[in-house]
VOBA-1610 file (N, C-alpha, C; in pm, whole numbers, padded with zeros to 5 digits, always signed):
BEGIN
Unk-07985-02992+02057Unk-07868-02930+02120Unk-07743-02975+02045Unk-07655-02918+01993Unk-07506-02908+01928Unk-07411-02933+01976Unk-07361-03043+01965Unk-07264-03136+01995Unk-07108-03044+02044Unk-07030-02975+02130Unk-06916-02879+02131Unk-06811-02941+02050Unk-06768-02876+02034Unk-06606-02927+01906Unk-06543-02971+01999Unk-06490-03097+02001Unk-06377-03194+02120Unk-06273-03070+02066Unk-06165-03040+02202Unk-06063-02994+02210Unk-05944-03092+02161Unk-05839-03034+02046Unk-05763-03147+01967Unk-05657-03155+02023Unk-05633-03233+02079Unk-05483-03266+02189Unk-05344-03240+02110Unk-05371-03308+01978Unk-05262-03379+01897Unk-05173-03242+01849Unk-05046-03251+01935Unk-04937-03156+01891Unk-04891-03087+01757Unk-04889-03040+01734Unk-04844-02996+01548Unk-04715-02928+01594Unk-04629-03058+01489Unk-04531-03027+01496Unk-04425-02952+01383Unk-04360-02845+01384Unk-04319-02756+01305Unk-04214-02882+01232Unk-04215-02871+01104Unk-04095-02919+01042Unk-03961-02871+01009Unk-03875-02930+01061Unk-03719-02878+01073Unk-03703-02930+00885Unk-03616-02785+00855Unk-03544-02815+00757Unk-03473-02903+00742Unk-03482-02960+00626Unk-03377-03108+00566Unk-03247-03041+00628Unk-03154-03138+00613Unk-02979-03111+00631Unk-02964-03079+00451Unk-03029-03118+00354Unk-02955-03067+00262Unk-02997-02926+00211Unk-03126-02871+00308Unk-03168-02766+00268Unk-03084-02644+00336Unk-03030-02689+00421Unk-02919-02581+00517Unk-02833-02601+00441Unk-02781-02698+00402Unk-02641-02672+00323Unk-02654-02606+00199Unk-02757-02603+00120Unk-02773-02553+00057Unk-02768-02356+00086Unk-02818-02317+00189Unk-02848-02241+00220Unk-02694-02187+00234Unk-02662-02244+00318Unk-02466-02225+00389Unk-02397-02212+00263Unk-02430-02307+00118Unk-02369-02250+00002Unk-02354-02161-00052Unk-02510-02113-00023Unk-02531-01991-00126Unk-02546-01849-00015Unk-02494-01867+00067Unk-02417-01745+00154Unk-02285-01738+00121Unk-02216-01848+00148Unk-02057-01871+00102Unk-02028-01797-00063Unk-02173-01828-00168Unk-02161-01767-00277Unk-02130-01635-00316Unk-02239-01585-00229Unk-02295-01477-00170Unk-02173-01374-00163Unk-02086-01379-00052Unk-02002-01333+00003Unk-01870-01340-00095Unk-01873-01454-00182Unk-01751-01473-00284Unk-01760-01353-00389Unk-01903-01337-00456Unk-01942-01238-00506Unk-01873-01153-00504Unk-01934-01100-00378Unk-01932-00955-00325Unk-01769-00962-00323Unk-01705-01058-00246Unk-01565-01015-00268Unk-01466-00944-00381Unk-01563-01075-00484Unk-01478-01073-00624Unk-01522-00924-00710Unk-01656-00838-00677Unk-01729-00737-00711Unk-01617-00627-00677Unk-01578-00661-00565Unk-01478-00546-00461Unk-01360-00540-00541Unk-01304-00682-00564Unk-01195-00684-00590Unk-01174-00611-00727Unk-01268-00610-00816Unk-01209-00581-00966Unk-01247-00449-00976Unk-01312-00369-00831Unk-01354-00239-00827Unk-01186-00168-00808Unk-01096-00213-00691Unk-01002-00232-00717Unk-00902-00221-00779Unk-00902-00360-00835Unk-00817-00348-00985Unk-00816-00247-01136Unk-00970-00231-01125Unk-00930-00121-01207Unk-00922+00065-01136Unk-00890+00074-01006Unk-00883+00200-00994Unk-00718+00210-01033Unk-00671+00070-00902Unk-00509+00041-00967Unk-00436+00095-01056Unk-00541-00028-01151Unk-00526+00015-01331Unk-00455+00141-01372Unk-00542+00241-01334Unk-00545+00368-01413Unk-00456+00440-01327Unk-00407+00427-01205Unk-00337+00477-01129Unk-00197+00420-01195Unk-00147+00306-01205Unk-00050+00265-01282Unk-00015+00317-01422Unk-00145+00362-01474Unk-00152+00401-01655Unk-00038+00569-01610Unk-00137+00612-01531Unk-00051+00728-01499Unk+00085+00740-01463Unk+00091+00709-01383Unk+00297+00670-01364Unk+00349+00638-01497Unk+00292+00568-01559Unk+00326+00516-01647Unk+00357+00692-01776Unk+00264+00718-01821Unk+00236+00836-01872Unk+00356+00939-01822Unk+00305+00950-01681Unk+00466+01052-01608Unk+00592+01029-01583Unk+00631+00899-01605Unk+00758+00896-01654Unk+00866+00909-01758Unk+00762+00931-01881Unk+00754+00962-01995Unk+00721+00791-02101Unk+00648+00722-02053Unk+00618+00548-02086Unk+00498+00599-02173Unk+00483+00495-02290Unk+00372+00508-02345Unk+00241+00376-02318Unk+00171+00402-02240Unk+00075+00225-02143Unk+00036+00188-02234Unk-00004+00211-02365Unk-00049+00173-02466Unk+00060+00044-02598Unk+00174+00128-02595Unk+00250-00026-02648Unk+00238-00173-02598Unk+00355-00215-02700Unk+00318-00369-02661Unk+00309-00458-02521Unk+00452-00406-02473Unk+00545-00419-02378Unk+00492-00369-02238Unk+00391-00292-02232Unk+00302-00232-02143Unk+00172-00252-02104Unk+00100-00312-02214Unk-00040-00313-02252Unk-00113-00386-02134Unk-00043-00495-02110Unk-00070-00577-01951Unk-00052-00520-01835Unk+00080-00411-01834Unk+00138-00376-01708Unk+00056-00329-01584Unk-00025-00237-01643Unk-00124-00175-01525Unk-00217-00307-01447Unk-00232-00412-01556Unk-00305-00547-01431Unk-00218-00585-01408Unk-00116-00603-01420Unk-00060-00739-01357Unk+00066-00630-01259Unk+00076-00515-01253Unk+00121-00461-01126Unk-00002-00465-01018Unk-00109-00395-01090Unk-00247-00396-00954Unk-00245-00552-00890Unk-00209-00609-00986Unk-00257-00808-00874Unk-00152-00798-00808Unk-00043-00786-00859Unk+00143-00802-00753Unk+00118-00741-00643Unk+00032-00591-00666Unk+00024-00516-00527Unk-00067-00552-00437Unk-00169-00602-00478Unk-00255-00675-00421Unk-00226-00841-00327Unk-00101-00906-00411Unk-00044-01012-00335Unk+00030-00948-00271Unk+00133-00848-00284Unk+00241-00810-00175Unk+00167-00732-00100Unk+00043-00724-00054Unk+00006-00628+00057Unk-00169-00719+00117Unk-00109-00857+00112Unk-00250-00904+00134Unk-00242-00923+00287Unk-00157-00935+00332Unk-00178-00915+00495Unk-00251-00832+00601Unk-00295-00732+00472Unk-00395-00652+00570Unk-00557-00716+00526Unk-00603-00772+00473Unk-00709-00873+00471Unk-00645-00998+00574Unk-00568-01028+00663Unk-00574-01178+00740Unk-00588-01157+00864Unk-00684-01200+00926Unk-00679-01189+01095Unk-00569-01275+01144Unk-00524-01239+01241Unk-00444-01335+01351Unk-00546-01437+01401Unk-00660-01415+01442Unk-00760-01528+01480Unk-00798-01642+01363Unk-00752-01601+01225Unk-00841-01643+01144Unk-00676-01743+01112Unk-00583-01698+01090Unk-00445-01754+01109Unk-00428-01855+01177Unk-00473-01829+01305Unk-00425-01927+01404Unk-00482-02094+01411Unk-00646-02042+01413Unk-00750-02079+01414Unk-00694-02200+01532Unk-00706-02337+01505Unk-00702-02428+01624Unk-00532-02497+01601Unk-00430-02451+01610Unk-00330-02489+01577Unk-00277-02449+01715Unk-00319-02445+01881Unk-00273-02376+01959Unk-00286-02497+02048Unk-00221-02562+02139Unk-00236-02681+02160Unk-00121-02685+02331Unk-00223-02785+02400Unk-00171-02762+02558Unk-00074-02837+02543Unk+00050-02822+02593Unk+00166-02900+02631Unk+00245-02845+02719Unk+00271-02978+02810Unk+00376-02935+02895Unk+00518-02943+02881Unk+00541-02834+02807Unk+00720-02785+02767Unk+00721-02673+02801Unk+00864-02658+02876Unk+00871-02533+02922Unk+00970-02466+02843Unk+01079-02515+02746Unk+01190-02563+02722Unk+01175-02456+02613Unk+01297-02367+02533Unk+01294-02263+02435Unk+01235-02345+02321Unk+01143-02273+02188Unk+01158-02322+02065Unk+01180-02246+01984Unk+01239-02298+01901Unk+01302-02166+01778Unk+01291-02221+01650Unk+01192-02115+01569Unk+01216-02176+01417Unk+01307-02033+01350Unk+01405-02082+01282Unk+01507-02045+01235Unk+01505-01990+01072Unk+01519-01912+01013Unk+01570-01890+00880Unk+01438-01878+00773Unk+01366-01814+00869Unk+01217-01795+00803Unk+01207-01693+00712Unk+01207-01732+00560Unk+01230-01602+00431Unk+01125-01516+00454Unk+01148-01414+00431Unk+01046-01286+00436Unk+01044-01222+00332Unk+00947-01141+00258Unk+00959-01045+00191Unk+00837-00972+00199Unk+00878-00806+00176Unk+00819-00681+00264Unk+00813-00582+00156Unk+00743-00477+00183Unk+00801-00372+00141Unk+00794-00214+00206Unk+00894-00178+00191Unk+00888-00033+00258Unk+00827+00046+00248Unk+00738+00112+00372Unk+00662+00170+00311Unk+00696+00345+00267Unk+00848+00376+00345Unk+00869+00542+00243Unk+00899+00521+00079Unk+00917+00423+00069Unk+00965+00410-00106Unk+00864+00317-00163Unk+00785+00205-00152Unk+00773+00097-00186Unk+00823+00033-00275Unk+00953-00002-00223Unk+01026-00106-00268Unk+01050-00220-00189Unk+01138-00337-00231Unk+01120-00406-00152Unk+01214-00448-00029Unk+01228-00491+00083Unk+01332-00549+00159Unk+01251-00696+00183Unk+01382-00779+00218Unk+01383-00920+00194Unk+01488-01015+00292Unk+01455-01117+00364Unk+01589-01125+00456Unk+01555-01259+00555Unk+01539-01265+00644Unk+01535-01410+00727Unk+01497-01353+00855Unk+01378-01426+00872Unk+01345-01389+01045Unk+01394-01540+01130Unk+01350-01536+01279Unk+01392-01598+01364Unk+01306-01596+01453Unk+01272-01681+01505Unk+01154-01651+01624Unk+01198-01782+01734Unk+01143-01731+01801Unk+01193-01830+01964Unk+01104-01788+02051Unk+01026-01893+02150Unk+00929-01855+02250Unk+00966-01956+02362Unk+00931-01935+02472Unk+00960-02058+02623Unk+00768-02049+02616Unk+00715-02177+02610Unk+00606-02227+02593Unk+00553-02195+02786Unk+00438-02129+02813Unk+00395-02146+02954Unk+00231-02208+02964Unk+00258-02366+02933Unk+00114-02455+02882Unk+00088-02512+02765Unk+00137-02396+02717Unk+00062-02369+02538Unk+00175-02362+02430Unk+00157-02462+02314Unk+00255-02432+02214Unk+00128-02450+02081Unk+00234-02386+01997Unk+00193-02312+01867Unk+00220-02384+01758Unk+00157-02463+01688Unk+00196-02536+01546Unk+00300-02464+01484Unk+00422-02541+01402Unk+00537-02465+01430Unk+00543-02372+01242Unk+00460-02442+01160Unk+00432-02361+01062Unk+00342-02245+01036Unk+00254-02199+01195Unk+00206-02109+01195Unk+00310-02001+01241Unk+00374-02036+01316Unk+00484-01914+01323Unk+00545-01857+01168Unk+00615-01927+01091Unk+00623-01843+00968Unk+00500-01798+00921Unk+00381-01835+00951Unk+00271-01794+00899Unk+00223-01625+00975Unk+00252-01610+01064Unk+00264-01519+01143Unk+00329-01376+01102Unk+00449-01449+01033Unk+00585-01374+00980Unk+00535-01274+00872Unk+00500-01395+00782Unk+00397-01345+00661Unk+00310-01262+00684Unk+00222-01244+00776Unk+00107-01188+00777Unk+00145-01099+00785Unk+00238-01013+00887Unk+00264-00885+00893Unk+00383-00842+00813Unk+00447-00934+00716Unk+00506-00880+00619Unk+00505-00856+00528Unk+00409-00911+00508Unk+00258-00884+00351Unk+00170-00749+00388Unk+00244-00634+00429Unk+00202-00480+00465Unk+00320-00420+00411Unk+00282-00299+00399Unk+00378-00202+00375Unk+00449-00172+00524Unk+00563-00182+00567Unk+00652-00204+00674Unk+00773-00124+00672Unk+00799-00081+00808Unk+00932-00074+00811Unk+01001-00212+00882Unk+01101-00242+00939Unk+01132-00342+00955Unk+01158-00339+01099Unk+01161-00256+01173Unk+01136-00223+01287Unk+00985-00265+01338Unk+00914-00173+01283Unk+00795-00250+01331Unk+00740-00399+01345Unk+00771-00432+01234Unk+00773-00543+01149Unk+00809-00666+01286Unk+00892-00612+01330Unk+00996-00736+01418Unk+00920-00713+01517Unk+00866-00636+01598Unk+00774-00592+01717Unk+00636-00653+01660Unk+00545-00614+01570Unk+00473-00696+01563Unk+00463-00849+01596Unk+00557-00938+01542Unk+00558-01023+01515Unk+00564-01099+01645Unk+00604-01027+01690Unk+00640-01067+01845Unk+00530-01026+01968Unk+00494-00940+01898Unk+00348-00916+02008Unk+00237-01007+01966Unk+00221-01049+01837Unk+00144-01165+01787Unk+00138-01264+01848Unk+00249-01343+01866Unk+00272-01468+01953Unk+00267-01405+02085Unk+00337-01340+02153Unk+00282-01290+02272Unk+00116-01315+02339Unk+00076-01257+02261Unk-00063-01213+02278Unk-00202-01403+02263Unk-00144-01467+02117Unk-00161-01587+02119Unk-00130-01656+02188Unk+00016-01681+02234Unk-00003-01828+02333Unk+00023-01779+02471Unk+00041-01647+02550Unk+00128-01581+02660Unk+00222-01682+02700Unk+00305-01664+02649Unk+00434-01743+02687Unk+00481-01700+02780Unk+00586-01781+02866Unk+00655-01688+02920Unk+00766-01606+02836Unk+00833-01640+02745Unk+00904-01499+02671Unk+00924-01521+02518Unk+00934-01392+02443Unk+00885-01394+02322Unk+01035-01349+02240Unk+01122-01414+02166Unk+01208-01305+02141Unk+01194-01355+01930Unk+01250-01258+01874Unk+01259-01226+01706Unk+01340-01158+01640Unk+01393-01187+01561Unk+01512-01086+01488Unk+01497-01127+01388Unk+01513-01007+01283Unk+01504-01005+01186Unk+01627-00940+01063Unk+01716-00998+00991Unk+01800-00966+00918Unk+01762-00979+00730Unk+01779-00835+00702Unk+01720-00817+00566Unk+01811-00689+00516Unk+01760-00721+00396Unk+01882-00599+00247Unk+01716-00546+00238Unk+01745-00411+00218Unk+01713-00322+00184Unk+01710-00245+00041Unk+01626-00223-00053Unk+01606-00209-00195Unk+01636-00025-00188Unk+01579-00015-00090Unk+01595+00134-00077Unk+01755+00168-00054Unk+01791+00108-00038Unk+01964+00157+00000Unk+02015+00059-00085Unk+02034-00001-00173Unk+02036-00129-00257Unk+02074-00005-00381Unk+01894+00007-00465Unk+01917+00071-00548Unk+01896+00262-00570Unk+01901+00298-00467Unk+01875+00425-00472Unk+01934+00519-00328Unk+01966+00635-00293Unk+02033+00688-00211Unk+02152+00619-00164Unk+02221+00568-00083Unk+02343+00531-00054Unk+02440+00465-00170Unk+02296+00375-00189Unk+02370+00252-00306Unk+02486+00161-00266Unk+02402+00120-00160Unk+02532-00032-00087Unk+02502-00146-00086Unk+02506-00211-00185Unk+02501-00341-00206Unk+02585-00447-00083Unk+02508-00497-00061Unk+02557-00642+00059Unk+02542-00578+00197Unk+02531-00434+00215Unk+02422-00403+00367Unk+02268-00464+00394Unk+02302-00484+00551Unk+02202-00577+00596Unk+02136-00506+00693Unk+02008-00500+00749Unk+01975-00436+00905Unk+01896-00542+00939Unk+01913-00491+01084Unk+01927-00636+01199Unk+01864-00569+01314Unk+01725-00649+01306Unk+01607-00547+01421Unk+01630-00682+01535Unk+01585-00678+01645Unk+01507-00770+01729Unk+01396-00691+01827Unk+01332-00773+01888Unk+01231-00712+01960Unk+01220-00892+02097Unk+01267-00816+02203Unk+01260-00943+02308Unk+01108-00903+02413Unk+01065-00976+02472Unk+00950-01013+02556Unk+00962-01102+02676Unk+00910-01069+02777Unk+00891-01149+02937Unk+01028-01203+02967Unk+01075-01319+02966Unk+01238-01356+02988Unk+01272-01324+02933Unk+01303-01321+02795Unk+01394-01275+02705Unk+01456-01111+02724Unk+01344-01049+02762Unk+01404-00920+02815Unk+01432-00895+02971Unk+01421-00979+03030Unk+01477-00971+03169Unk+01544-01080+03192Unk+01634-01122+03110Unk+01732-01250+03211Unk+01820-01232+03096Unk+01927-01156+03113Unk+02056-01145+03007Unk+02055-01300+02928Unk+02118-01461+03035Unk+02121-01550+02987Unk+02042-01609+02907Unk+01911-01623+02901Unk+01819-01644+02849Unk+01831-01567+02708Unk+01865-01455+02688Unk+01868-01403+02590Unk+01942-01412+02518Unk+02101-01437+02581Unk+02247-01476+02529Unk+02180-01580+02476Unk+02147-01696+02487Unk+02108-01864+02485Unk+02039-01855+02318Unk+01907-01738+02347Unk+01869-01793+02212Unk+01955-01706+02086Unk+02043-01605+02144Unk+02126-01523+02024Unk+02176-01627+01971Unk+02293-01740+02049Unk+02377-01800+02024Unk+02301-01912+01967Unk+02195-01957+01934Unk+02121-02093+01870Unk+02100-02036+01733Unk+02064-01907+01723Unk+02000-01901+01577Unk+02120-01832+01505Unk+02258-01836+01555Unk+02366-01781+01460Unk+02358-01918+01393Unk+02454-01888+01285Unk+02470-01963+01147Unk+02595-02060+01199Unk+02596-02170+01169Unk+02742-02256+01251Unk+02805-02238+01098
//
């Protein structure tokens, strides 16, 4: 008679990947994705390219001289830095720079350089924003606010919008109780072409929660971010 096979108790246990085999792995996704970026990007650059060669051509320019021979890349990268704000999330911006505190009290960062460009001409406007929020819990690392500024001024813009965005951004990030922004900038389009007025300025704001319902409140932060 034949002995039955003992039943084998002993667990088998699956082996977890090393830690350096994930990182490895996490590298070469990160690679991965750099690739593909950089694949995109020079798909890009050279449609740019040839889109620039042309202007170039129709203005009566020859892209081929000396003085030119670069121009079509190194306008496609300029346009590519002056319009990188539409690659940045606000989430990806913010990330953990959002932080509980109890101030209720206005904050204002002041004299924040901007530069934009319009989008009926694309040229450029350039000028100083202002931002001010009354914190309700929550305040905002105070170099993400110009960071903010940037993001939506690194688009093709009018400057109207521009100032409303910026302000629904923080809005929306920390719900404050009120959001206010103004924005004062020269204009390239009236600078060098149609009017032609050198030293005109336009002057947007866009107010939120107190700021648009309590006159004083609003007087308060006009009068902080004038120039003494």
């Amino acid at each position: 008679m034949s002995e039955k096979p003992q039943p084998n108790n002993e667990l088998t246990l699956k082996k977890s990947p090393s830690r350096s085999a994930v990182n490895a792995e996490l590298l070469a996704e990160v690679e991965k994705k750099r690739d593909a970026k950089a694949h995109k990007d020079q798909i890009r650059l050279d449609s740019m390219q040839d889109a620039v060669k042309s202007i170039l051509k129709n203005i009566g320019e020859d892209p081929e001289r000396e003085g030119l021979k670069k121009t079509p890349l190194r306008m496609a990268k300029a346009m590519l830095f002056f319009t990188q704000g539409y690659e940045q999330s606000l989430e990806d911006l913010v990330n953990d720079a959002v932080f509980n505190e109890n101030h209720s009290e206005m904050v204002i960062v002041r004299d924040i350089d901007i530069f934009s460009l319009c989008e009926h001409h694309m040229v450029p406007f350039y000028g100083k924003c202002h931002i001010g929020y009354i914190p309700n819990g929550k305040v905002l690392g105070l170099s993400k606010l110009a960071r903010i500024a940037e993001v939506f001024a690194r688009r093709l813009q009018v400057q109207e919008r521009l100032t409303r965005q910026i302000a629904t951004a923080i809005q929306e990030t920390l719900n404050p109780s009120g959001v206010a922004v103004v924005i004062e900038a020269s204009h390239m389009c009236m600078v060098m072409r149609g009017v032609q007025k050198p030293g005109s300025s336009t002057v947007t704001s866009s107010v939120l929660g107190v700021f648009q319902e309590d006159p004083r409140t609003r007087a308060e932060f006009f009068s902080l971010i004038k120039k003494n």
